[in-house]
mmCIF file of the C-alpha atoms, coordinates in Angstrom:
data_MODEL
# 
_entry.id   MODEL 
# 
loop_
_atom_site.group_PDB 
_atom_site.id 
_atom_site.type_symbol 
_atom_site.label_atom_id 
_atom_site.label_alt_id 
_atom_site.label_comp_id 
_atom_site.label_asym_id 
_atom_site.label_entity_id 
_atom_site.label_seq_id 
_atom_site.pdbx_PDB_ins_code 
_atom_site.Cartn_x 
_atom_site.Cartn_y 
_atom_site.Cartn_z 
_atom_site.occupancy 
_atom_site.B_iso_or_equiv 
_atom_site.pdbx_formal_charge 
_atom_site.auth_seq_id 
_atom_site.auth_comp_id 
_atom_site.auth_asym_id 
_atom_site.auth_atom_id 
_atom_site.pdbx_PDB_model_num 
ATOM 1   C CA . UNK A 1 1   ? 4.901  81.440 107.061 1.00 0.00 ? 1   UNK A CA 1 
ATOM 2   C CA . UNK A 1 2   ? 6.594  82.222 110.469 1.00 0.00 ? 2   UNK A CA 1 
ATOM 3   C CA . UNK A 1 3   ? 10.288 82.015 110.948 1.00 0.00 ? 3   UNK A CA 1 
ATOM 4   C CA . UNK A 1 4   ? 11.136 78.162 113.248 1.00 0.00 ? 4   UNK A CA 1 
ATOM 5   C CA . UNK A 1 5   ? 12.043 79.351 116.693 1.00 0.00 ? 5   UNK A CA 1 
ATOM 6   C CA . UNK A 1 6   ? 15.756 78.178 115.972 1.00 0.00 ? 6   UNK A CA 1 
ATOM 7   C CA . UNK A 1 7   ? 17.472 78.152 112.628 1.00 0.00 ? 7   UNK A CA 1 
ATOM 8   C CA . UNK A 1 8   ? 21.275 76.137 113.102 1.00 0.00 ? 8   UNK A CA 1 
ATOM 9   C CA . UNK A 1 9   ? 24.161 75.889 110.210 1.00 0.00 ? 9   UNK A CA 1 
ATOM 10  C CA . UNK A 1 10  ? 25.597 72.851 111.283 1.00 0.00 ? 10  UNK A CA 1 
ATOM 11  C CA . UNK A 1 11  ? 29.635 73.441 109.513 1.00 0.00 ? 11  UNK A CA 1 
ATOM 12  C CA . UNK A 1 12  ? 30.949 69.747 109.740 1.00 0.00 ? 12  UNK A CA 1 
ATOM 13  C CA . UNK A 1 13  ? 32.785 67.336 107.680 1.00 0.00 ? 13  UNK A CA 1 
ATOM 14  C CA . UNK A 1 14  ? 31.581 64.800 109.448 1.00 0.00 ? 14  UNK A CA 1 
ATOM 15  C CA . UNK A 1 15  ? 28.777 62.817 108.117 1.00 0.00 ? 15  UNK A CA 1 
ATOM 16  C CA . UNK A 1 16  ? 28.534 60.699 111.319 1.00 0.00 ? 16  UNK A CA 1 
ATOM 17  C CA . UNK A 1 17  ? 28.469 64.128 113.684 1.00 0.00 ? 17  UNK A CA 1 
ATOM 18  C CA . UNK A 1 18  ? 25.892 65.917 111.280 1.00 0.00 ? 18  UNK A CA 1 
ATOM 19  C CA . UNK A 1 19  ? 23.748 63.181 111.832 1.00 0.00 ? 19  UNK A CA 1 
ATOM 20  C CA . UNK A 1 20  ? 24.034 63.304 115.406 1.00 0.00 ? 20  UNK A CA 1 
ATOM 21  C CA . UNK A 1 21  ? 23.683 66.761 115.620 1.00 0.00 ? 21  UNK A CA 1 
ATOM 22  C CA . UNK A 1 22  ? 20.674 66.689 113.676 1.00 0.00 ? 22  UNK A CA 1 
ATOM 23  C CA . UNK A 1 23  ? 19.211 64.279 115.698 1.00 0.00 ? 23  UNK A CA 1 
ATOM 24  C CA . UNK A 1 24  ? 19.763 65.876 118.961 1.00 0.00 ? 24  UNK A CA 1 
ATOM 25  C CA . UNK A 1 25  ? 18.666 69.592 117.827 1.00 0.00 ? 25  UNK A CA 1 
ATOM 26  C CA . UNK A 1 26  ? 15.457 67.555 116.396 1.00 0.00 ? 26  UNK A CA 1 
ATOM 27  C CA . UNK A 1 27  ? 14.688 65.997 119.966 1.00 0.00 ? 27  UNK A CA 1 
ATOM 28  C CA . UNK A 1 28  ? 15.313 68.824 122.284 1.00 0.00 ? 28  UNK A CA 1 
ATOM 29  C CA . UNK A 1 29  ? 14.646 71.482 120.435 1.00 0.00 ? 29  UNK A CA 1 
ATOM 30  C CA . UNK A 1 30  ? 11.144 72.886 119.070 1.00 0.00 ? 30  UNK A CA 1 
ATOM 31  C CA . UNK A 1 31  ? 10.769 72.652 115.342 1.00 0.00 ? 31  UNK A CA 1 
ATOM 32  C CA . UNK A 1 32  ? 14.051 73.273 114.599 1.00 0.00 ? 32  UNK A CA 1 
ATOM 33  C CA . UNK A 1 33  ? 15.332 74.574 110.532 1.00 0.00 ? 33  UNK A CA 1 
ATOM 34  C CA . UNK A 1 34  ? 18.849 72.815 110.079 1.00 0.00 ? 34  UNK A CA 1 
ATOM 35  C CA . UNK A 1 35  ? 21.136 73.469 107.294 1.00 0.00 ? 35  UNK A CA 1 
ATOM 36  C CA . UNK A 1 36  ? 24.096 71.866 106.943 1.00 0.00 ? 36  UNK A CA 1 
ATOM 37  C CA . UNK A 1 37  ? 27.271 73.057 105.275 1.00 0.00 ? 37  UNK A CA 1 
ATOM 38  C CA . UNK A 1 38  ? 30.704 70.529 104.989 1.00 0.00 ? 38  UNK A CA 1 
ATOM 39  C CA . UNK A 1 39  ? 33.585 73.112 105.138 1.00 0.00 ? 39  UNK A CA 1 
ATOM 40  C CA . UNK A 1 40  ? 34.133 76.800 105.829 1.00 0.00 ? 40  UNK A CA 1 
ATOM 41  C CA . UNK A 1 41  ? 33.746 77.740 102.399 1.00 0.00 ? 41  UNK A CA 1 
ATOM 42  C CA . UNK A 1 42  ? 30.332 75.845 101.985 1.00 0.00 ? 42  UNK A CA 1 
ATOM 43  C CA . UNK A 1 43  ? 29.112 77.740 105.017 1.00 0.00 ? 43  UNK A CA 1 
ATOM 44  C CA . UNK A 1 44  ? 30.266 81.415 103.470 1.00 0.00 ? 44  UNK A CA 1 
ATOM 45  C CA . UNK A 1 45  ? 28.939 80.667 99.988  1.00 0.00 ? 45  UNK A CA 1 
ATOM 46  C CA . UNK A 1 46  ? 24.808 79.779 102.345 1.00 0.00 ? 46  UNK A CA 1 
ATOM 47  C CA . UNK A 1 47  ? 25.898 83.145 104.089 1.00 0.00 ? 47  UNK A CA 1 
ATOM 48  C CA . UNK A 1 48  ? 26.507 85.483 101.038 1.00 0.00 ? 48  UNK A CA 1 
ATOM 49  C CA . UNK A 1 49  ? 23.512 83.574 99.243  1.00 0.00 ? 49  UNK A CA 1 
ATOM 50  C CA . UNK A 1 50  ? 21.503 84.852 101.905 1.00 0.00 ? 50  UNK A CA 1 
ATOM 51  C CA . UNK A 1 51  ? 22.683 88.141 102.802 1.00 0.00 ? 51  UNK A CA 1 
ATOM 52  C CA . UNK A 1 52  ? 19.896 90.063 101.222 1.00 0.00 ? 52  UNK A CA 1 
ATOM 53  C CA . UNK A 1 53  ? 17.191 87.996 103.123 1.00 0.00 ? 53  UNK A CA 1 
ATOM 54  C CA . UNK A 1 54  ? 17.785 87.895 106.914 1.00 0.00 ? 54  UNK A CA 1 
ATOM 55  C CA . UNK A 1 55  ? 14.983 85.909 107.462 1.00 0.00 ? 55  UNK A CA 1 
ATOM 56  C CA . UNK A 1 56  ? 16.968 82.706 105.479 1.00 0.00 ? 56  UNK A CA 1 
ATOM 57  C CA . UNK A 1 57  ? 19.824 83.411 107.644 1.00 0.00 ? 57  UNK A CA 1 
ATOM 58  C CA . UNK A 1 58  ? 20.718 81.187 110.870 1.00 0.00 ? 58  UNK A CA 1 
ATOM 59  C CA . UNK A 1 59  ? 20.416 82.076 114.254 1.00 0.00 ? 59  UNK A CA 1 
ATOM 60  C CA . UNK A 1 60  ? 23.094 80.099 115.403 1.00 0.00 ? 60  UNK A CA 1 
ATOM 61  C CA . UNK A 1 61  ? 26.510 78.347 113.777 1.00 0.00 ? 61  UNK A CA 1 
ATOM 62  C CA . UNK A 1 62  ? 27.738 75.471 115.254 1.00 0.00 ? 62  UNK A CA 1 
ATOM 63  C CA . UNK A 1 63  ? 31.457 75.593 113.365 1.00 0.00 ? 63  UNK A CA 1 
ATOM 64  C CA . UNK A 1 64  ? 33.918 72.564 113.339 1.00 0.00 ? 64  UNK A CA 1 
ATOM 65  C CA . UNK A 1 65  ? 37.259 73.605 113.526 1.00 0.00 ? 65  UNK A CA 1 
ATOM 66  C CA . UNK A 1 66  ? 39.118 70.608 111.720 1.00 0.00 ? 66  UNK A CA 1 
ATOM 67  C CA . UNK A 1 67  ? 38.019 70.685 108.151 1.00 0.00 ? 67  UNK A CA 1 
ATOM 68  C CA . UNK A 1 68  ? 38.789 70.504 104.211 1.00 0.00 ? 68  UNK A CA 1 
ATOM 69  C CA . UNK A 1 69  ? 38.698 73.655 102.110 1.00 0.00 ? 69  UNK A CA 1 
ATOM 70  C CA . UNK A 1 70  ? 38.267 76.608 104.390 1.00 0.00 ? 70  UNK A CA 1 
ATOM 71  C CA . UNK A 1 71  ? 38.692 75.210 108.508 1.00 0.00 ? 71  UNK A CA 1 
ATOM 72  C CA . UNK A 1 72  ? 36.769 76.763 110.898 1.00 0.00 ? 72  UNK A CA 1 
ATOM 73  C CA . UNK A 1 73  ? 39.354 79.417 111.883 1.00 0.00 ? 73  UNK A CA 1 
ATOM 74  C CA . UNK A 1 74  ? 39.245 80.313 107.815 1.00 0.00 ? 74  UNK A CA 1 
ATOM 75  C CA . UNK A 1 75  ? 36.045 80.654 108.256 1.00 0.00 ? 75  UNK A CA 1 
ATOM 76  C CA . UNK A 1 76  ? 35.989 83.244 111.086 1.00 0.00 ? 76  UNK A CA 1 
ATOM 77  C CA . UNK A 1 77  ? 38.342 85.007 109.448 1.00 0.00 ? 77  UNK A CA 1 
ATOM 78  C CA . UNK A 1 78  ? 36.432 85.563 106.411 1.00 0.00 ? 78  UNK A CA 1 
ATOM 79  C CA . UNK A 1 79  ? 32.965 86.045 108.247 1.00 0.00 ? 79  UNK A CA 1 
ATOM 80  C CA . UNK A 1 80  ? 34.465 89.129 110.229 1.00 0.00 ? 80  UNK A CA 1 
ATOM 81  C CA . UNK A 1 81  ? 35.331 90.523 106.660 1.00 0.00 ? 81  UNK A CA 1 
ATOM 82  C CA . UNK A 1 82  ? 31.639 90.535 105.189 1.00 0.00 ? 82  UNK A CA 1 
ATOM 83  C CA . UNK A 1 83  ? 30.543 92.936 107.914 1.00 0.00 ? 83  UNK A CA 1 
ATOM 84  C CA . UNK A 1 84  ? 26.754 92.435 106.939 1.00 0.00 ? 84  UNK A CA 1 
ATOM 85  C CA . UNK A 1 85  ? 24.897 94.080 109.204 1.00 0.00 ? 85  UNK A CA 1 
ATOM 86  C CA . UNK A 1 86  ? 21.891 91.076 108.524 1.00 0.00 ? 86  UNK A CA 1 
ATOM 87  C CA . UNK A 1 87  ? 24.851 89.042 110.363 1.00 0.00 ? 87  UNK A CA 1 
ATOM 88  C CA . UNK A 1 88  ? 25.262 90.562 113.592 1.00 0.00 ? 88  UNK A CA 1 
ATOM 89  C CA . UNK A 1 89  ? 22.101 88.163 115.222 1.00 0.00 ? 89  UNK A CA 1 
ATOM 90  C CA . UNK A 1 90  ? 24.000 85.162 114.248 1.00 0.00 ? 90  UNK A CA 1 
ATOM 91  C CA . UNK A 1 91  ? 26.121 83.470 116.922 1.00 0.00 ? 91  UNK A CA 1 
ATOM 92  C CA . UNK A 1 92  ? 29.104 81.275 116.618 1.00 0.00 ? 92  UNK A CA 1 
ATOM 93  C CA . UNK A 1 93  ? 29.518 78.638 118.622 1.00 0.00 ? 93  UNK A CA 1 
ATOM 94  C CA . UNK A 1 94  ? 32.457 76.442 118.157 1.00 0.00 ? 94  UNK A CA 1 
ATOM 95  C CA . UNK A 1 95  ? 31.950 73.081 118.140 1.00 0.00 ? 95  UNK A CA 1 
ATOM 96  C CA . UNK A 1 96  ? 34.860 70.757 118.074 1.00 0.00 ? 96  UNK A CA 1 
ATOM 97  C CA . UNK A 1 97  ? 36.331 66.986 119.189 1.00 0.00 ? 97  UNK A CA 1 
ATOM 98  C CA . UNK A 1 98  ? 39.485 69.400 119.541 1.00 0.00 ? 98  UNK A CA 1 
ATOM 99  C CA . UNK A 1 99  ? 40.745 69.255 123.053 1.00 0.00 ? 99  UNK A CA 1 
ATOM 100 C CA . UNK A 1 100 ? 43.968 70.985 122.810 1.00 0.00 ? 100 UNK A CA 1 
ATOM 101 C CA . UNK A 1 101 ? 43.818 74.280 124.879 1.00 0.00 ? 101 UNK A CA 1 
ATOM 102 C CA . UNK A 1 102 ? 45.467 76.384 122.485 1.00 0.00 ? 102 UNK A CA 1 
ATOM 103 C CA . UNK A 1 103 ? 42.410 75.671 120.155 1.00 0.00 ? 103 UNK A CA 1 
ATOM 104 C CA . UNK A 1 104 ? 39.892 76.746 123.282 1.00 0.00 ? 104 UNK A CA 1 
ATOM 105 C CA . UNK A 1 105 ? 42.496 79.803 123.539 1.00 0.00 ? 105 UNK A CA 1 
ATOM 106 C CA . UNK A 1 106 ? 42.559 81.046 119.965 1.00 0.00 ? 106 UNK A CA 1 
ATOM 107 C CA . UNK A 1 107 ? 38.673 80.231 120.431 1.00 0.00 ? 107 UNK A CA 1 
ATOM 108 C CA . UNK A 1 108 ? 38.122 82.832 123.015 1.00 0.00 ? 108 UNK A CA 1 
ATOM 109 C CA . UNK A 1 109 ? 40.233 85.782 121.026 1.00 0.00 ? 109 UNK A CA 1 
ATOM 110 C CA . UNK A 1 110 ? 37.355 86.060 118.420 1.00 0.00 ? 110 UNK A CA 1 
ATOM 111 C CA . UNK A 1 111 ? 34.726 88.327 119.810 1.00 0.00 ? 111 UNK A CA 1 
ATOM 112 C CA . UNK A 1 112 ? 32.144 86.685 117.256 1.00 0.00 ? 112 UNK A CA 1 
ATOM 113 C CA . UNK A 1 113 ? 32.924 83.188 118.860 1.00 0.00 ? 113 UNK A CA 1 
ATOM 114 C CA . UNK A 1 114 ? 29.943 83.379 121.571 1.00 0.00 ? 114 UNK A CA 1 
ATOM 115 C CA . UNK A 1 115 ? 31.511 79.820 122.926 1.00 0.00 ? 115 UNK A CA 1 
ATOM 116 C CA . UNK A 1 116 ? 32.879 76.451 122.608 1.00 0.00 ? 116 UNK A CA 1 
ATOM 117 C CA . UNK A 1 117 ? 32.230 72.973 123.278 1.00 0.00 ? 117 UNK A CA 1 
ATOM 118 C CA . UNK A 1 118 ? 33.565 69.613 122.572 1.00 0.00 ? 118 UNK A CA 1 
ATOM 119 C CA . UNK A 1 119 ? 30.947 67.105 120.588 1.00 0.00 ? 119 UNK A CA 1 
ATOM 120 C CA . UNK A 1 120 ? 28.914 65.287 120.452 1.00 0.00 ? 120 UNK A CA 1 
ATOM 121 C CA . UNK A 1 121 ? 25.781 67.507 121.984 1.00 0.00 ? 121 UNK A CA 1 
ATOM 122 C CA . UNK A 1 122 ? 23.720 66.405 124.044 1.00 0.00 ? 122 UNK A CA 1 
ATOM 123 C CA . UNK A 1 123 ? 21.122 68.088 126.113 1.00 0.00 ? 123 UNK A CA 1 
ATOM 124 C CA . UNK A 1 124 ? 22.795 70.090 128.728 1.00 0.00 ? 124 UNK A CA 1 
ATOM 125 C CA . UNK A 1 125 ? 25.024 71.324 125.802 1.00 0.00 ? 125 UNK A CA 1 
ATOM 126 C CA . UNK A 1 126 ? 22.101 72.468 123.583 1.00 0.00 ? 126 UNK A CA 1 
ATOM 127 C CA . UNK A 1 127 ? 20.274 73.944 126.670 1.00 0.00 ? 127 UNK A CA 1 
ATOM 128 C CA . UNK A 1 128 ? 23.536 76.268 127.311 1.00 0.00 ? 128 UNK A CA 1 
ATOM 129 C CA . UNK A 1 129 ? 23.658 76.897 123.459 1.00 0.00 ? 129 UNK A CA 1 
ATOM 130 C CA . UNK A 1 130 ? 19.939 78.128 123.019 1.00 0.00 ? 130 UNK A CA 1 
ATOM 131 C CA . UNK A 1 131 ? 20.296 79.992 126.731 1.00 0.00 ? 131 UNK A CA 1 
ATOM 132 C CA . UNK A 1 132 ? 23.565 81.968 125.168 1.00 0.00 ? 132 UNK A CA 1 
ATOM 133 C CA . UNK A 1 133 ? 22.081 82.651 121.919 1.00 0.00 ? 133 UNK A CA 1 
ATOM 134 C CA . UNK A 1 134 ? 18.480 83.787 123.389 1.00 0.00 ? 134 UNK A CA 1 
# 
């Protein structure tokens, strides 16, 4: 079985958003895989679960920052500590209804963050995305 041409962790709280998201990926992208992962912590327990099997893991993260559990800046912080190699194809891209600048600032000081942008997507956003990640 061949790998989909995109595989997306969508890391959201958000039930309405994850929808959304889902949708949109579903429309303008090709065959999409989506997983789906509520908090930080969610999201680093699919990572770890996969680590062995690069194929299983995503191409892309789309990361909230505003969550329960483990927020998205938890999150970075404990991705850069598994230093998997198997995770160095994955790109983050922040994805957030934040729109203070200090979050777009503190953003841009993680060299694993490829990006940011606010929600919902839409199709100029996941054309930039897929461009960034290819």
């Amino acid at each position: 079985m061949s790998k989909p041409a995109h595989h997306i962790l969508l890391v959201d709280d958000d039930d309405v958003t994850n929808f959304l998201s889902r949708e949109m990926l579903s429309i303008y992208l090709p065959a999409p895989k989506i997983d789906m992962a509520l908090n930080g912590q969610e999201a680093i327990d699919f990572l770890r679960s996969r680590a062995d099997q690069p194929e299983q893991l995503p191409d892309i993260i789309l990361l909230d920052i505003n969550m329960p559990v483990m927020d998205g800046w938890e999150f970075l912080a404990e991705f850069e500590k598994l230093k998997r190699p198997a995770f160095e194809k994955i790109h983050i891209i922040m994805f957030t209804s934040s729109v203070y600048y200090e979050d777009i600032d503190k953003a841009k000081t993680y060299a694993i963050v490829k990006d940011i942008f606010s929600k919902p997507l839409d199709e100029s956003k996941i054309k930039t995305i897929v461009d960034s990640c290819t």
